[in-house]
Every structure is written in structure tokens, then in C-alpha cells.
Biopython code that builds the backbone (N, CA, C, O; Angstrom):
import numpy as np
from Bio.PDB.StructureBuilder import StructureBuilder

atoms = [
    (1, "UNK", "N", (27.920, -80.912, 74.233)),
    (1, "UNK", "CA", (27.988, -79.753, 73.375)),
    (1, "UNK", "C", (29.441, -79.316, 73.122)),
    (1, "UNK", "O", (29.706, -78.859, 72.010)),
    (2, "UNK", "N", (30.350, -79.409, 73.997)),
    (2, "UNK", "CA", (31.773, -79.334, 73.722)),
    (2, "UNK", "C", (32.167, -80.100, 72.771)),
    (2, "UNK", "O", (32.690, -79.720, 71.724)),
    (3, "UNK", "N", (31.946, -81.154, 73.073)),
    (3, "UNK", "CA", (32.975, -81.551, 72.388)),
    (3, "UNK", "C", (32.541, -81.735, 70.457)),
    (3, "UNK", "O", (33.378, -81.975, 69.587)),
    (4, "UNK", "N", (31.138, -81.549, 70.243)),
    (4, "UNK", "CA", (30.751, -80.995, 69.115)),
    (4, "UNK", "C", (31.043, -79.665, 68.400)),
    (4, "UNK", "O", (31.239, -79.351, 67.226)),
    (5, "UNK", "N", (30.977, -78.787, 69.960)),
    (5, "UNK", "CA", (31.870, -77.346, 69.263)),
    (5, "UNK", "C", (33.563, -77.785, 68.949)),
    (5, "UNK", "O", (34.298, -77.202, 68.151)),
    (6, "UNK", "N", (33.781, -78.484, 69.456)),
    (6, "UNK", "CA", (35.632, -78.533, 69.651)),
    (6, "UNK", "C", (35.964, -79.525, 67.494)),
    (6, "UNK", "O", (36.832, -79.279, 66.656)),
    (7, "UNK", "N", (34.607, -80.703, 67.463)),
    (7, "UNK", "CA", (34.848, -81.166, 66.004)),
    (7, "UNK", "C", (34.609, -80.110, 65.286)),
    (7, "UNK", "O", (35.435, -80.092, 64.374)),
    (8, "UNK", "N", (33.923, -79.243, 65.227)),
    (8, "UNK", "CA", (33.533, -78.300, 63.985)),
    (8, "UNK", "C", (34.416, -77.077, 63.862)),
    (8, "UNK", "O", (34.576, -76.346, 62.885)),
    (9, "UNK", "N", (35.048, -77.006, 65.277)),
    (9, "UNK", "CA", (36.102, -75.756, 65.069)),
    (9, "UNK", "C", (37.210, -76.418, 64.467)),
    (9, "UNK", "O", (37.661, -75.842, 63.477)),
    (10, "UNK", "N", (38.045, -78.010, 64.978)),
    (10, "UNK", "CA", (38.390, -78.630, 63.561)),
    (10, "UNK", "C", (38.205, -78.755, 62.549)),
    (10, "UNK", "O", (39.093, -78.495, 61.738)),
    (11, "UNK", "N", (36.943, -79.216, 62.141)),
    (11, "UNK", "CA", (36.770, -79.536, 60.730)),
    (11, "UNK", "C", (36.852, -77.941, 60.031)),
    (11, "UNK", "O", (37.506, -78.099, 59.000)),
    (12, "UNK", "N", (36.722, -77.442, 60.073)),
    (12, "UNK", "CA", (36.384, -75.433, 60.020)),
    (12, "UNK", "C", (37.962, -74.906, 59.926)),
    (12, "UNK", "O", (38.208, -73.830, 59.383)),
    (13, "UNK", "N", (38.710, -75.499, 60.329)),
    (13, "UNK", "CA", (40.136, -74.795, 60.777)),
    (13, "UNK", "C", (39.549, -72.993, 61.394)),
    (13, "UNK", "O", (39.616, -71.908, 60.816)),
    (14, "UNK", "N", (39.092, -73.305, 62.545)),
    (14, "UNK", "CA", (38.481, -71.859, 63.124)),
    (14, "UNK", "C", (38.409, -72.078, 64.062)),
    (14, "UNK", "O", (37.585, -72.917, 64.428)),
    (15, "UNK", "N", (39.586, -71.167, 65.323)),
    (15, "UNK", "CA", (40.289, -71.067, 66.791)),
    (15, "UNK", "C", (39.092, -70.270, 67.389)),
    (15, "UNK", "O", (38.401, -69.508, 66.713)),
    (16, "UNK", "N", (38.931, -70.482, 68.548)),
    (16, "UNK", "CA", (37.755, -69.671, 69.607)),
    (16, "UNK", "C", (38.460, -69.711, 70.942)),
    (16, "UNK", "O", (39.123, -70.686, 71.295)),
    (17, "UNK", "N", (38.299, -68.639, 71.665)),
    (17, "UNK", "CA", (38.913, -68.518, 72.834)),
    (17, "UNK", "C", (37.927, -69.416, 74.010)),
    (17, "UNK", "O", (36.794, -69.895, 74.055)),
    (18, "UNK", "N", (38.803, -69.333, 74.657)),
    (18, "UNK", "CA", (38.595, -69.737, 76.374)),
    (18, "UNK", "C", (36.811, -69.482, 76.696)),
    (18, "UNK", "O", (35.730, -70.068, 76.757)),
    (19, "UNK", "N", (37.364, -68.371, 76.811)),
    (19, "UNK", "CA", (35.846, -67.408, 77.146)),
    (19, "UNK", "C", (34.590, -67.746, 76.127)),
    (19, "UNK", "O", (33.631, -68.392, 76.547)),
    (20, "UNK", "N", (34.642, -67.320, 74.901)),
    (20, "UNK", "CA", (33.547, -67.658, 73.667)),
    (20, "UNK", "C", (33.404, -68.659, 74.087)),
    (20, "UNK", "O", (32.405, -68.459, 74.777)),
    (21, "UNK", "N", (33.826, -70.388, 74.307)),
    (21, "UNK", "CA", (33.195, -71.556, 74.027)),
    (21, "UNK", "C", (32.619, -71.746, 75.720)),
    (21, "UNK", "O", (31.914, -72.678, 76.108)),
    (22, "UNK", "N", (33.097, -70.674, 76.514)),
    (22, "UNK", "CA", (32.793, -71.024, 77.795)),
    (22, "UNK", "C", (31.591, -70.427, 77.905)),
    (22, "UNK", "O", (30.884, -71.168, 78.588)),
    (23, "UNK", "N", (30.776, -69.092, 77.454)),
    (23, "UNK", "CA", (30.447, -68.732, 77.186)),
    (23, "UNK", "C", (29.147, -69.272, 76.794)),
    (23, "UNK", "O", (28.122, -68.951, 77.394)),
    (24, "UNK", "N", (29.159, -70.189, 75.676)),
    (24, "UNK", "CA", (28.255, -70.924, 74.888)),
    (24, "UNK", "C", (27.756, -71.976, 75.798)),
    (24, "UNK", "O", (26.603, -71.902, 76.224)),
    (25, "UNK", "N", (28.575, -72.999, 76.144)),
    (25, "UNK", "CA", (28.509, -74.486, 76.966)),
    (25, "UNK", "C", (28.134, -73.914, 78.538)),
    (25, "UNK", "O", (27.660, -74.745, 79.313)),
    (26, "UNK", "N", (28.299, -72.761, 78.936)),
    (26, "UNK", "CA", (28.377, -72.465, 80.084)),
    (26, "UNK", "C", (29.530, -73.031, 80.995)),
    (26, "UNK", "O", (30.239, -73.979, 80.659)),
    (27, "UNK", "N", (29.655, -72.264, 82.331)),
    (27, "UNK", "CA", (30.698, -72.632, 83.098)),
    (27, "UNK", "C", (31.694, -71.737, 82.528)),
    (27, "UNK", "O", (31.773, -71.059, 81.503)),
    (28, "UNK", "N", (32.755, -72.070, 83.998)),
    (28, "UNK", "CA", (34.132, -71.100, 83.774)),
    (28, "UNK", "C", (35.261, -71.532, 82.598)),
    (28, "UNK", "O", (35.529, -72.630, 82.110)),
    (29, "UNK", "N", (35.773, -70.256, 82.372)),
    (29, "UNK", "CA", (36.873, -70.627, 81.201)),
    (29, "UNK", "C", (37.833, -71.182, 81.710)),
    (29, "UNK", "O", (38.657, -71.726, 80.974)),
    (30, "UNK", "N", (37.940, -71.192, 82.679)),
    (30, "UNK", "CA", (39.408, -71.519, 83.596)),
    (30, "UNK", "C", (39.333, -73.440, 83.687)),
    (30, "UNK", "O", (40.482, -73.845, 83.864)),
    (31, "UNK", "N", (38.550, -74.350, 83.629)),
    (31, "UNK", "CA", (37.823, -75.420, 83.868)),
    (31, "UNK", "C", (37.355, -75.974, 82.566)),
    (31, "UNK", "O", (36.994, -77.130, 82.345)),
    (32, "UNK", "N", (37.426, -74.827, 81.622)),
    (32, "UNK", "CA", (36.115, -75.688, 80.275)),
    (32, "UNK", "C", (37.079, -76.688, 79.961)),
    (32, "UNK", "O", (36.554, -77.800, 80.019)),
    (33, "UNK", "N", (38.688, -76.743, 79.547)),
    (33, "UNK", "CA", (39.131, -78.006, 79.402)),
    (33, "UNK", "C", (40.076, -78.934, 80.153)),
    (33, "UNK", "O", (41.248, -79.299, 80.070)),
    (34, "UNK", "N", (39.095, -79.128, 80.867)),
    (34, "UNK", "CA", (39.478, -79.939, 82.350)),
    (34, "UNK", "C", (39.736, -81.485, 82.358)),
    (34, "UNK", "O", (40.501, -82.234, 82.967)),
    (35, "UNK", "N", (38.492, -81.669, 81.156)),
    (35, "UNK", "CA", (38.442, -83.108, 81.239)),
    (35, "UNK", "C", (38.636, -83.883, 79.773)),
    (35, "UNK", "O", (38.370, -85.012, 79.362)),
    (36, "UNK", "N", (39.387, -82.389, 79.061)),
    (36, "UNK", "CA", (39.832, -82.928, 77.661)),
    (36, "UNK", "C", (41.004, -83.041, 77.149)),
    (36, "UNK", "O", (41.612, -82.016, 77.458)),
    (37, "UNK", "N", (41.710, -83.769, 76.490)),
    (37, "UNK", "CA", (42.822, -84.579, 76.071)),
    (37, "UNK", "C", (43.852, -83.385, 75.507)),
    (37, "UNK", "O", (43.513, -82.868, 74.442)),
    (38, "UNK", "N", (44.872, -82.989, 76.029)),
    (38, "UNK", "CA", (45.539, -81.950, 75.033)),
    (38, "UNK", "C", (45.983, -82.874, 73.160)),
    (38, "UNK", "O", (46.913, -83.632, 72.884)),
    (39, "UNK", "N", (44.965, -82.396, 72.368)),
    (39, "UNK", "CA", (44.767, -83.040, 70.787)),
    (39, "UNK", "C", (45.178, -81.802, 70.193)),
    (39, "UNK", "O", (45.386, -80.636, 70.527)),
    (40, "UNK", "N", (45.211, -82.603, 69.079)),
    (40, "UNK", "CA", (45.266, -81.627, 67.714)),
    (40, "UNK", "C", (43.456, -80.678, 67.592)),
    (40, "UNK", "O", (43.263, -79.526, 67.204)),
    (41, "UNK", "N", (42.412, -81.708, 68.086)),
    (41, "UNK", "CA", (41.177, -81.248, 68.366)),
    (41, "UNK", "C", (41.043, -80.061, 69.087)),
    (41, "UNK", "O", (40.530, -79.034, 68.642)),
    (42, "UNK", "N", (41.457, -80.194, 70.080)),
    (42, "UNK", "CA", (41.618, -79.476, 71.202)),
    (42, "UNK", "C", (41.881, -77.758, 71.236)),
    (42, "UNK", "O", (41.246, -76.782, 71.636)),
    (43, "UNK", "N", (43.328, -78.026, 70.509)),
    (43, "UNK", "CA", (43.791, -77.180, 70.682)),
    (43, "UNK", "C", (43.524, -75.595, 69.537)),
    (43, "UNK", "O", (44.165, -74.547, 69.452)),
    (44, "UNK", "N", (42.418, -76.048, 68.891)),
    (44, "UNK", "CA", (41.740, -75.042, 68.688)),
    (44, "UNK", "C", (40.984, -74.100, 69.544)),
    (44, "UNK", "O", (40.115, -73.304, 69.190)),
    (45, "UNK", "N", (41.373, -74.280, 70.517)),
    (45, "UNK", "CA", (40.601, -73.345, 71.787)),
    (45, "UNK", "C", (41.737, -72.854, 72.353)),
    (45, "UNK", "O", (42.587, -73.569, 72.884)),
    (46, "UNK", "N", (41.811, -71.327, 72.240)),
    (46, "UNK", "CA", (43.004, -70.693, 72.376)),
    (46, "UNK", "C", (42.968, -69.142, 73.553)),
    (46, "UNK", "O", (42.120, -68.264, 73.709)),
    (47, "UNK", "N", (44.072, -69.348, 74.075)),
    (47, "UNK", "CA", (43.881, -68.085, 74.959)),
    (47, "UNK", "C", (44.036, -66.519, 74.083)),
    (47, "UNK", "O", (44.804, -66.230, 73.165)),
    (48, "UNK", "N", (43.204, -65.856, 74.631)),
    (48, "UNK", "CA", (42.575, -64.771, 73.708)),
    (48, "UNK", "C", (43.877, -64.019, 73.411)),
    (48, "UNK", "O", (44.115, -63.752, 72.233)),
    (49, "UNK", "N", (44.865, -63.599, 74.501)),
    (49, "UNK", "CA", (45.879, -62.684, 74.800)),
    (49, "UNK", "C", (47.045, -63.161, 73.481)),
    (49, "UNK", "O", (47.481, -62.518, 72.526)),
    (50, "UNK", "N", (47.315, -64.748, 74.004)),
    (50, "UNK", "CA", (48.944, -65.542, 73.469)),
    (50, "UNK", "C", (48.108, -65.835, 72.053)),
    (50, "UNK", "O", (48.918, -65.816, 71.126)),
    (51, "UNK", "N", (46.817, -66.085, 71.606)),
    (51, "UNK", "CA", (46.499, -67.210, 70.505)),
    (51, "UNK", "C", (47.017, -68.095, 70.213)),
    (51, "UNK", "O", (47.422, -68.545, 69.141)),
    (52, "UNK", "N", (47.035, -68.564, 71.725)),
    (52, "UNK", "CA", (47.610, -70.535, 71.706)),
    (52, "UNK", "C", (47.161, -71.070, 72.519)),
    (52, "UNK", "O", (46.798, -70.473, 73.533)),
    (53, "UNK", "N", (47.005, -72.542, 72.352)),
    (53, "UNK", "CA", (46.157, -73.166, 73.726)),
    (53, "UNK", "C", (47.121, -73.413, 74.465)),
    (53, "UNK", "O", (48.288, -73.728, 74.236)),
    (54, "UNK", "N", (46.398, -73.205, 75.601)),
    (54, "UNK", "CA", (47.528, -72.824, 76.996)),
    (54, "UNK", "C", (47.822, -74.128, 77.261)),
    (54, "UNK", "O", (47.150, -75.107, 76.937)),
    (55, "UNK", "N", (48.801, -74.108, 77.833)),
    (55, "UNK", "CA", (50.172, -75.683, 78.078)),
    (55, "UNK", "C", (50.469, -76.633, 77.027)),
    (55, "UNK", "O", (51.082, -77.685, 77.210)),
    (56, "UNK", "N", (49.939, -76.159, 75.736)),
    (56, "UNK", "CA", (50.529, -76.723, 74.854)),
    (56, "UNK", "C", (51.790, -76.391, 74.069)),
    (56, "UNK", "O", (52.161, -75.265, 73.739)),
    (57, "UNK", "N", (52.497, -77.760, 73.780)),
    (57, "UNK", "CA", (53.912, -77.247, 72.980)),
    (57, "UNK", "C", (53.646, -76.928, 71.651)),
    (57, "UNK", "O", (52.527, -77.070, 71.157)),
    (58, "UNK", "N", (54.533, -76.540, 71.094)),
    (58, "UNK", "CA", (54.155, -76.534, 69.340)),
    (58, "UNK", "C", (53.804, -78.117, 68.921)),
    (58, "UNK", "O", (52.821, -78.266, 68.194)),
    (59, "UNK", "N", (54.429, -79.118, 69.268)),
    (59, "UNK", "CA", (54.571, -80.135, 68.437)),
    (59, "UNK", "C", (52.881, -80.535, 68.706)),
    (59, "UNK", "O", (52.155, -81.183, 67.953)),
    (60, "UNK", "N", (52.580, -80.001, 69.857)),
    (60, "UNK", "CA", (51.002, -80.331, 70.449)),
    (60, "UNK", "C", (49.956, -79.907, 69.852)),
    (60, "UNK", "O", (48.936, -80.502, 70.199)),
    (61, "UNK", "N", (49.800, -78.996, 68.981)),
    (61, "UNK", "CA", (48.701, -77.678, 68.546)),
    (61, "UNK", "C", (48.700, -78.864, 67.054)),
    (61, "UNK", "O", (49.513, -79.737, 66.749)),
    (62, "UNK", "N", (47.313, -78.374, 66.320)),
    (62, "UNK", "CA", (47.226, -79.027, 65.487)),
    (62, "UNK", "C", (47.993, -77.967, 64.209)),
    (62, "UNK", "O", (47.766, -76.757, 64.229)),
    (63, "UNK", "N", (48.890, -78.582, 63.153)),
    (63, "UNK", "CA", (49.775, -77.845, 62.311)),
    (63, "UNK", "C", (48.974, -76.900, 61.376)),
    (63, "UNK", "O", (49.756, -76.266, 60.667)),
    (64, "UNK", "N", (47.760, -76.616, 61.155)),
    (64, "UNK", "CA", (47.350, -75.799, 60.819)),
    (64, "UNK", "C", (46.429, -74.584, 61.411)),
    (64, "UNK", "O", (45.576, -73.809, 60.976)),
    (65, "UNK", "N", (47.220, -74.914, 62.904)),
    (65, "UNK", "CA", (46.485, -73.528, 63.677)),
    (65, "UNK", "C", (47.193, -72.389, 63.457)),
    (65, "UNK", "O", (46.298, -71.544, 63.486)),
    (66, "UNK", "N", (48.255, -71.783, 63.247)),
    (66, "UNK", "CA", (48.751, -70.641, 63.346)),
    (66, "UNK", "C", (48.527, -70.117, 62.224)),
    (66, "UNK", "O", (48.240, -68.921, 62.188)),
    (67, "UNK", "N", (48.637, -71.212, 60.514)),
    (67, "UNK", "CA", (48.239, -70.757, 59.519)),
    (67, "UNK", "C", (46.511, -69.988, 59.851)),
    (67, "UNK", "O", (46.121, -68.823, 59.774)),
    (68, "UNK", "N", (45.828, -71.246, 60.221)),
    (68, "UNK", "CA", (44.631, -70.423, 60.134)),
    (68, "UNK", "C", (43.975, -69.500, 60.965)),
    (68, "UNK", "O", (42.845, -69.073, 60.729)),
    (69, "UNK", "N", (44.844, -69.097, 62.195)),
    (69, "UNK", "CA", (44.315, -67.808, 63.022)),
    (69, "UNK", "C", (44.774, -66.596, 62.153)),
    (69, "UNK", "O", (44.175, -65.521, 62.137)),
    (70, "UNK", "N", (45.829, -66.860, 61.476)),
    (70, "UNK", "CA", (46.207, -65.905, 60.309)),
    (70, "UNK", "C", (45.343, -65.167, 59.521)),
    (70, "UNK", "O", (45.158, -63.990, 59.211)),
    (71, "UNK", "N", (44.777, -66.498, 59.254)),
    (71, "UNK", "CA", (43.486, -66.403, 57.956)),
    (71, "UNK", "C", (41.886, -65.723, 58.313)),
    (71, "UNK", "O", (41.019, -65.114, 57.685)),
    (72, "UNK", "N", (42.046, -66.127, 59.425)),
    (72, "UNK", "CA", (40.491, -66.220, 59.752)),
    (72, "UNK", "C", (40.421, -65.510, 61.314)),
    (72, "UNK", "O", (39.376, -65.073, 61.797)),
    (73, "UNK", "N", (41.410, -65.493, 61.823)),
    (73, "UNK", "CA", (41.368, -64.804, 63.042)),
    (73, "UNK", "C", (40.736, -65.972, 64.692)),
    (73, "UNK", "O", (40.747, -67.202, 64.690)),
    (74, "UNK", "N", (40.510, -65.541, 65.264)),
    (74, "UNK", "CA", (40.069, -66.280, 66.369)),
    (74, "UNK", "C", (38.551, -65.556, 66.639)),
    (74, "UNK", "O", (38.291, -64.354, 66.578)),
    (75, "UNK", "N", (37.492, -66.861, 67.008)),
    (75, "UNK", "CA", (36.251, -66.045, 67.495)),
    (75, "UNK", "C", (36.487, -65.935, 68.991)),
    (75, "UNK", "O", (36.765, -66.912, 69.685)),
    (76, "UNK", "N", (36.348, -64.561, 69.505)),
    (76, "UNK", "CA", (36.645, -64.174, 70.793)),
    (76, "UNK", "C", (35.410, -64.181, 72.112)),
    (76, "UNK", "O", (35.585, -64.301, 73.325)),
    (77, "UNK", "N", (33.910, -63.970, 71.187)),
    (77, "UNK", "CA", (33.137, -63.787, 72.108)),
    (77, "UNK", "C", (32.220, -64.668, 72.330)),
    (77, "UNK", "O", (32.620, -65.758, 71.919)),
    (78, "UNK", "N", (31.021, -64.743, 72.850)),
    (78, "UNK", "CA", (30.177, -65.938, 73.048)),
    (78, "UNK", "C", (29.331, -65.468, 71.787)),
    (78, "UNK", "O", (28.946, -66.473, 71.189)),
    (79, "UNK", "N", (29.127, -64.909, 71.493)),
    (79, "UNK", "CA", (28.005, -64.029, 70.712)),
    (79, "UNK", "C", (29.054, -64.538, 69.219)),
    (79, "UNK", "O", (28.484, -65.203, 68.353)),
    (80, "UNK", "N", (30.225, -64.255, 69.070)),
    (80, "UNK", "CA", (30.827, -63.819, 67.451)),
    (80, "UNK", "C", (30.500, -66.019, 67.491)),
    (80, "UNK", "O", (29.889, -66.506, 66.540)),
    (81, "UNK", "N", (30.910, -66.787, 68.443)),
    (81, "UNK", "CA", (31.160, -67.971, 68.481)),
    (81, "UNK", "C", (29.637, -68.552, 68.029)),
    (81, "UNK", "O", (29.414, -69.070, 66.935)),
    (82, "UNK", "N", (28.460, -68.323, 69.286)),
    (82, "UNK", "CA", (27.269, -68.805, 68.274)),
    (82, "UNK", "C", (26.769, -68.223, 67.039)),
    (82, "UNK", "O", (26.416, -69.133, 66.289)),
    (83, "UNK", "N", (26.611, -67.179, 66.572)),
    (83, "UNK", "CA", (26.793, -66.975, 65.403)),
    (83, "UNK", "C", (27.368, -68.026, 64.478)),
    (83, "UNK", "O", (26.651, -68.763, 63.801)),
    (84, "UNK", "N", (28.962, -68.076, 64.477)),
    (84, "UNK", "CA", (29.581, -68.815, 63.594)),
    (84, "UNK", "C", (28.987, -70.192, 63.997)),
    (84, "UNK", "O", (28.500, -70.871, 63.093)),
    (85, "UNK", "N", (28.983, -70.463, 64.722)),
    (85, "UNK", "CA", (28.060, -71.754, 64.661)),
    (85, "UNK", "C", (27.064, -72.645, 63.992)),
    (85, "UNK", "O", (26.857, -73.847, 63.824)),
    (86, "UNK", "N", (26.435, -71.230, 63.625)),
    (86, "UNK", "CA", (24.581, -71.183, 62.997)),
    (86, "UNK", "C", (24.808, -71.646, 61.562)),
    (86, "UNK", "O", (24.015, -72.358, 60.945)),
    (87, "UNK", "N", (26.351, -71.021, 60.925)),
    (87, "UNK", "CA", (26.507, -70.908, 60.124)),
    (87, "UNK", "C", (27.550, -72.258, 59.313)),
    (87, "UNK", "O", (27.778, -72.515, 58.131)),
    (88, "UNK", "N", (27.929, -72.804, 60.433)),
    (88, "UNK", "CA", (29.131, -73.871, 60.255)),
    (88, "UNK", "C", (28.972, -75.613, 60.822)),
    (88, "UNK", "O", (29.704, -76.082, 61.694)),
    (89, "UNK", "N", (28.039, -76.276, 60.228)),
    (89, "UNK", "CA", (27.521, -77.341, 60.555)),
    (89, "UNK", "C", (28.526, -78.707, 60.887)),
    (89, "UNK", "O", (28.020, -79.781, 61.216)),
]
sb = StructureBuilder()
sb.init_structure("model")
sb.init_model(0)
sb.init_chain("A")
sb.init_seg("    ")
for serial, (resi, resn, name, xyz) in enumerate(atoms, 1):
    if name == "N":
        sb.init_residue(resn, " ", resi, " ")
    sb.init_atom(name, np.array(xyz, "f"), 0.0, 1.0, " ", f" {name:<3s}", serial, name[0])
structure = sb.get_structure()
């Protein structure tokens, strides 16, 4: 289920925090990306506070994340995240 939420928040250009996707998939936020690749994929999963994925450099984040947290904001909760989900195939 991750890593299906992690393609569609790519394909979507639409950032979700720590918590929201931890939230959804279950398990801790601290762990949800434990066993995933720091990508351009990836790094649409962003800490709620900085709105950046944590230990990544700039050159690391995919180049249209900052444009589009701009745009569209970050989904923060588990609830705002399935929602957008329902809605974003």
C-alpha cells in the first residue's frame, strides 16, 4: 500500500506528511520510510513542521516539490490523505 500511495502522490505532484501516510498504511511515522530508497518518489513524504523530506538534500527531493507544496499545500492528516486518495487514482 505504500508504495502505491508514494506513485500517486508522484504522479499527483501532492506532498503528505509523515504522520497522514502513517496513519493510512499503519505503523509509526518515525519507521514508515525505513525500507525506502531516498527518490525523487519518495520524497514526497514530508515532515509536517520543515515541508521537506527529512535527510534529504535539495539535489535529492524531486524538482517539483517546493513548486507544488506551494500550489497545493501538503496533506497533513490521515483523514485529509484518504480522502484525497478516493479521489486521485
Amino acid at each position: 500500500m505504500l508504495v502505491d500511495i508514494l506513485e500517486r502522490l508522484q504522479r499527483h505532484r501532492q506532498a503528505a506528511t509523515y504522520g497522514a501516510i502513517a496513519g493510512v498504511v499503519g505503523g509509526s511515522h518515525r519507521r514508515l520510510m525505513a525500507n525506502q530508497d531516498r527518490s525523487h518518489r519518495s520524497s514526497w513524504v514530508v515532515n509536517r513542521r520543515t515541508r521537506r523530506p527529512t535527510g534529504y538534500g535539495r539535489e535529492d527531493f524531486h524538482p517539483d516539490l517546493l513548486l507544488a507544496i506551494e500550489a497545493r499545500g501538503i496533506l497533513k492528516t490521515p483523514a485529509d490523505l484518504a480522502k484525497w486518495l478516493k479521489g486521485h487514482p
